[in-house]
C-alpha positions in Angstrom: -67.0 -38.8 13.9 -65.5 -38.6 10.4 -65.9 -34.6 10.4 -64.0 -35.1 13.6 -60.9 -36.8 12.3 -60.9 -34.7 9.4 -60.5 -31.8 11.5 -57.9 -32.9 13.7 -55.8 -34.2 10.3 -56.2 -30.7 8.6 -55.5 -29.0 12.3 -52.3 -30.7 12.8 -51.0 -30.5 9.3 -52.0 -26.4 9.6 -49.6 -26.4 13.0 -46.8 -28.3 11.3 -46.9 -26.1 8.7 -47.1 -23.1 10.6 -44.3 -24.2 13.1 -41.9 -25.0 9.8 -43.0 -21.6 8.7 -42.5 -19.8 11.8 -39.2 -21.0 12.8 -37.4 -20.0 9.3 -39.4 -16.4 9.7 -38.5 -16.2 12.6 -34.6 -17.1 12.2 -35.0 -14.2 9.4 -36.6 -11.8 12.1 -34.3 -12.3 15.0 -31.2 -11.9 12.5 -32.6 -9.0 10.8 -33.3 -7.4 14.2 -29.5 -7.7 15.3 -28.3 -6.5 12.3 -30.3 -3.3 12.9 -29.3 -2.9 16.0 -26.2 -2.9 15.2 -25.8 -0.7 12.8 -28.7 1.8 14.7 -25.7 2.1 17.3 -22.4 2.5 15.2 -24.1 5.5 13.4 -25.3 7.0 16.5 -21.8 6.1 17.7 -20.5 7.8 14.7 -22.9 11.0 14.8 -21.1 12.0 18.4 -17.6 11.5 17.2 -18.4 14.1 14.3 -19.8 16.4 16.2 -17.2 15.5 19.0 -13.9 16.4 16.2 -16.0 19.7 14.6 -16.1 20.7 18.7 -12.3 19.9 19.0 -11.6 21.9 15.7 -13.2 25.0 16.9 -11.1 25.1 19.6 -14.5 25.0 22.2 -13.0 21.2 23.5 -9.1 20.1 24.3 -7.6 16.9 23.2 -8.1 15.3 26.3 -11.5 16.3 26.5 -12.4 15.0 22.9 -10.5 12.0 23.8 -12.3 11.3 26.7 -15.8 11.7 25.3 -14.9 9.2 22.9 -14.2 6.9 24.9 -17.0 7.3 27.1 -19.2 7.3 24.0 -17.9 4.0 22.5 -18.3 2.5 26.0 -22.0 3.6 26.2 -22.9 1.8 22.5 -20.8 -0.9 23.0 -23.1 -1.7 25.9 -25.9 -0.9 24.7 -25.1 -3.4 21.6 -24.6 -6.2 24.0 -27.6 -5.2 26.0 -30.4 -5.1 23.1 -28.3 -8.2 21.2 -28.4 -10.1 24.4 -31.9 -10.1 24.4 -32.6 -11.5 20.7 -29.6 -13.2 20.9 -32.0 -15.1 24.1 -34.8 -15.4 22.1 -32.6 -17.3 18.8 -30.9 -19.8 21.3 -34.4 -20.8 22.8 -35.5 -21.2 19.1 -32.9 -23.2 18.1 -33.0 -25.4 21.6 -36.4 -26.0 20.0 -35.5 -26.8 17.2 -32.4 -29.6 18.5 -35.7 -31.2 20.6 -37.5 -32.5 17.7 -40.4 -29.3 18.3 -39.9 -27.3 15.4 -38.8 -28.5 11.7 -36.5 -26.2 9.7 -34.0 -26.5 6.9 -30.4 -26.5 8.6 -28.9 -22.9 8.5 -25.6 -22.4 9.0 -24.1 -20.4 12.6 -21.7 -18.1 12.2 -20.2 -15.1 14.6 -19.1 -11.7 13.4 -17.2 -9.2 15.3 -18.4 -6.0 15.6 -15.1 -3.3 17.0 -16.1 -0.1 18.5 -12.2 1.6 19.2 -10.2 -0.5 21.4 -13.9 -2.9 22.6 -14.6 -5.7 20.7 -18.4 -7.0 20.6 -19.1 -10.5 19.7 -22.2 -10.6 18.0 -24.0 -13.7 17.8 -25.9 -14.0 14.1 -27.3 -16.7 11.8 -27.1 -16.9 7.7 -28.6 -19.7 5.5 -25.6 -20.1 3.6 -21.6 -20.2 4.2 -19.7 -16.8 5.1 -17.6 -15.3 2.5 -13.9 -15.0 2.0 -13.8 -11.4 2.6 -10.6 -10.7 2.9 -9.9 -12.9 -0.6 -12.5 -11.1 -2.5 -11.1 -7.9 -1.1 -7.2 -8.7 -2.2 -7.3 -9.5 -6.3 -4.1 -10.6 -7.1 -5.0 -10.4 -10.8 -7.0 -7.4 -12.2 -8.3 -6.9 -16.1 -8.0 -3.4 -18.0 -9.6 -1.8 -21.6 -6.3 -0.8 -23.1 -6.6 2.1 -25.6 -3.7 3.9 -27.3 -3.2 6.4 -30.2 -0.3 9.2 -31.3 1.9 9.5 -34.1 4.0 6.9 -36.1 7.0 6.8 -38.1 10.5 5.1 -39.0 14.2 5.6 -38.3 16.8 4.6 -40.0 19.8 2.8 -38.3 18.3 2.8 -35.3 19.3 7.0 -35.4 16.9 9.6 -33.6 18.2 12.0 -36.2 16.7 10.8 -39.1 13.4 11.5 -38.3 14.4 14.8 -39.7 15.1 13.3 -43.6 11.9 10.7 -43.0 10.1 10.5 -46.0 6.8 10.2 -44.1 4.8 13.0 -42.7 5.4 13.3 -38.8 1.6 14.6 -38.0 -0.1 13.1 -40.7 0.8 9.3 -40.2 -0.7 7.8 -36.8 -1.1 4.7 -35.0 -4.2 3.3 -32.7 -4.3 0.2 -30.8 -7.2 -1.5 -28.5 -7.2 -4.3 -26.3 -7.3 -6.3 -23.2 -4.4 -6.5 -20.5 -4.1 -8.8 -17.4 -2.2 -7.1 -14.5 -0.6 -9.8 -12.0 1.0 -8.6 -8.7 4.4 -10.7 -8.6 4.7 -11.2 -4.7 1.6 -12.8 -2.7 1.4 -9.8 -0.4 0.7 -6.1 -1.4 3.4 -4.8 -3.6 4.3 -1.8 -6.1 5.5 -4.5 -9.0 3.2 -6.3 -11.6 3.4 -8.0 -14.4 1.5 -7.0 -17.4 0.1 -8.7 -20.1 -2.2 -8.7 -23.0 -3.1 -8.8 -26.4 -3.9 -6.1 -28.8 -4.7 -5.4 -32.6 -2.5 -2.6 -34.1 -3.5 -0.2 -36.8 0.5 1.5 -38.0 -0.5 4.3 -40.2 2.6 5.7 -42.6 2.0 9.1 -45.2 4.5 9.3 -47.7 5.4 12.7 -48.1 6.3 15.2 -51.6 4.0 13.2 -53.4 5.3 9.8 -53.3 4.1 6.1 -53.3 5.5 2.5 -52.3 6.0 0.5 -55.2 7.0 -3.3 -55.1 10.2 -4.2 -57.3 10.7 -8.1 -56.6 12.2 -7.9 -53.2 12.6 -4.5 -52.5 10.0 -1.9 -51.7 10.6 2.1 -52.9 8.8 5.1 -52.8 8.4 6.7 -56.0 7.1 10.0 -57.2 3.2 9.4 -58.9 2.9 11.1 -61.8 -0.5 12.9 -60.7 -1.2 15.1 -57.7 -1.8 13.2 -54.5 -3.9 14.1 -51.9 -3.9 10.6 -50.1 -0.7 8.5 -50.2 -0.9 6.0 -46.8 0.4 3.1 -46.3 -1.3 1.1 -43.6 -0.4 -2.1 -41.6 -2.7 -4.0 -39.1 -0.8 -6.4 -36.9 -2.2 -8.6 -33.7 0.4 -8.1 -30.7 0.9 -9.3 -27.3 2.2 -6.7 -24.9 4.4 -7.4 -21.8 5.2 -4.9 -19.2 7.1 -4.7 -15.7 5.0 -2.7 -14.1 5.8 -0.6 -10.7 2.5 1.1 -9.3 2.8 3.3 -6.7 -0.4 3.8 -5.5 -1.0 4.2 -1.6 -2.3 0.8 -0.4 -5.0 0.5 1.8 -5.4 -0.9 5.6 -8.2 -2.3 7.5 -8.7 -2.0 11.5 -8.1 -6.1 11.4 -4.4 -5.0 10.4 -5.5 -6.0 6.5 -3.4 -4.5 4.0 -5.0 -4.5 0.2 -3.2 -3.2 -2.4 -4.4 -0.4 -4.6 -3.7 0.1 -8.4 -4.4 3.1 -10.8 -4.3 5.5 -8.3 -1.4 7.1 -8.6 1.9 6.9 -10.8 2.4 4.1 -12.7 5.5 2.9 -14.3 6.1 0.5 -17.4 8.7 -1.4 -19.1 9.2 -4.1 -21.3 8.0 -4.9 -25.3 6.0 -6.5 -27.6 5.8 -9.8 -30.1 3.3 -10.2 -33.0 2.4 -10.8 -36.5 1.0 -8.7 -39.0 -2.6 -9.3 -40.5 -2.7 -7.1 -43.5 -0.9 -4.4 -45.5 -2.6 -2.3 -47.4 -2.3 1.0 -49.3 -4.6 4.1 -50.0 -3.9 6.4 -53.0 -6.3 9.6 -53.8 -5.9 11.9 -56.5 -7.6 13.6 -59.6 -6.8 12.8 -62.9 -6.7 14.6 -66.4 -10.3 14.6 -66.4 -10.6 15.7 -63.2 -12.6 12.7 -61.6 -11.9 12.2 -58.4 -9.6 8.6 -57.9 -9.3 6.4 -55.1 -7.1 3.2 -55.1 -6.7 0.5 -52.4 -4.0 -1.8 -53.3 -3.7 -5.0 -51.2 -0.1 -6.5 -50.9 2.2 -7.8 -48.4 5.1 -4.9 -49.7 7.7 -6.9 -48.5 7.0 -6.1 -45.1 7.9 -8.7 -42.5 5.4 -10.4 -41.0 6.7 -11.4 -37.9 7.4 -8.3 -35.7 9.1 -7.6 -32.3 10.4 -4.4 -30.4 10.0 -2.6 -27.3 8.0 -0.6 -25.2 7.4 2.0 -22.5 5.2 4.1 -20.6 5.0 6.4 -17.4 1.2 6.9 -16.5 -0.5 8.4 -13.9 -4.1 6.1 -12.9 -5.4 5.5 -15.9 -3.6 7.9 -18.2 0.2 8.6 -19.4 2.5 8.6 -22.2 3.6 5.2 -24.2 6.6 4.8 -26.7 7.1 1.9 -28.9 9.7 1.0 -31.0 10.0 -1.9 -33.5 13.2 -4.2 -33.7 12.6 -5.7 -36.4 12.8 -3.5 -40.0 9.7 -3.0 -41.3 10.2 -3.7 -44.6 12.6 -6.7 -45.9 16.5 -5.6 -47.3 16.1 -2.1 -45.1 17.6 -0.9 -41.9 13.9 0.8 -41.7 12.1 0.4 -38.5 8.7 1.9 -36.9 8.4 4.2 -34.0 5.7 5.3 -32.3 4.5 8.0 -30.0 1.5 9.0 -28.0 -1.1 8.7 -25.3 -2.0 5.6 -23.6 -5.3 5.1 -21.4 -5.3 1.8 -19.3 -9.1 1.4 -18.0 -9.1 -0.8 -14.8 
């Protein structure tokens, strides 16, 4: 008798168990199966309309005709979607009947429908996740993106805020260069799609200035000159590193891009891109190089530390015209670069914005 009951307890708890089991496999199977079909008829759907357009472009079909078979097609797999899906869509609504009855035990799962268009027929399609359906459309639409900002060119100063003096700058126009690296946040301004952002960021700066005929800064109380060195240079640089925070209007003109539900997301860095707008920062270090030989002929190298009188607060503005993730970028410092001058830095290069 005891072998009895303790057969019928370990038979009963096997069938619960199996029934829990079966019912979540099951929802798993059934769902699994529609999905399959699905997709089984939208690329046999999508295999005829190929070969249907390379027809049409050969000339061997008319426009009517390609039309037509189209249609026909999308009517054939739309009902053969509702055909198969009807029949596991049968065999889940019995499952879950059991389930409301108290026959099988299951975790709850979540019911859901997802529309399924085939040219101008829609197909409801009746499916079942364990878990909440995602915003699509928000993950699809950012309205703030991130982007590796990288710049470099070539760096110098005018005087009076006059172009012309580049031509009397005591600073070599190749020689002295500028590189900058960091992180920009792109915001589009309206809620829906636009061309206009606003661009932000923050940087580190590295301003790199070669004195030219073999001169040197030197520090006289409040003023900073450049002087001849009595040996033969072959390094004179003086080199400032500065934190910054960029800010750009930005108009991007890439082609946005539209979904059969009448969607519209916007695309960026995919076309030309157009920015204006400036900087404001503070300078971290200044710092100068000098390289020569002296009467010996050992080789010397100096690294003098100082702030040279250059200001440490520093603003100006900036530009660039791009084209995806690539273009041209101009900036140009308001503020003088070193105290009691009309001396300001300019710089000039490339500009690589990595989305």
């Amino acid at each position: 008798m005891k072998r009895i009951l303790l057969t019928l307890v370990l038979l009963c708890t096997t069938i619960a168990y199996s029934q829990e089991k079966t019912f979540e496999s099951e929802v798993k199977r059934i769902s699994d199966k529609i999905g399959l079909i699905t997709q089984q008829e939208k690329d046999s759907l999508k295999i005829k309309v190929e070969k249907i357009n390379t027809a049409l472009d050969n000339g061997l079909i008319s426009i009517d005709e390609a039309t037509l078979k189209k249609q026909q097609a999308a009517k054939l797999h739309a009902s053969n979607i509702e055909n198969r899906v009807g029949v596991e869509e049968r065999k889940l609504q019995q499952l879950v009947q059991d389930k409301t009855n108290g026959k099988i035990a299951s975790e709850d799962v979540h019911e859901d429908k997802v529309s399924f268009k085939v040219f101008d027929k829609d197909i409801t399609v009746f499916t079942i996740e364990n878990n909440k359906p995602k915003n699509n459309r928000k993950r699809r639409n950012k309205r703030t993106t991130t982007q590796l900002l990288f710049a470099m060119g070539v760096n110098n100063v005018l005087n009076n805020h006059d172009i012309g003096s580049l031509n009397d700058s005591p600073y070599k126009f190749w020689q002295s260069h500028f590189y900058e690296l960091g992180f920009t946040w792109k915001t589009r301004l309206s809620k829906e799609p636009s061309a206009t952002y606003f661009k932000y960021g923050l940087s580190f700066l590295w301003n790199n200035l070669r004195a030219d005929d073999n001169q040197y800064h030197v520090v006289t109380g409040d003023y900073t000159n450049l002087e001849l060195f009595p040996e033969n240079l072959s390094e004179s640089r003086l080199r400032h590193v500065q934190m910054t925070f960029p800010m750009h209007l930005e108009f991007d003109f890439s082609k946005n891009k539209k979904y059969d539900d009448g969607f519209i997301k916007d695309k960026t860095h995919q076309s030309v891109r157009l920015g204006f707008g400036g900087f404001v920062g503070f300078k971290l270090g200044t710092r100068q190089y000098i390289e020569y030989k002296n009467a010996e002929g050992v080789r010397v190298e100096q690294v003098q530390k100082d702030d040279f009188n250059t200001n440490v607060l520093n603003y100006g503005l900036s530009a660039y015209l791009a084209y995806k993730w690539y273009g041209l970028y101009v900036k140009y410092d308001l503020n003088p670069l070193f105290k009691n001058t009309d001396t300001r830095n300019i710089s000039l290069g490339v500009r690589f914005d990595i989305n």
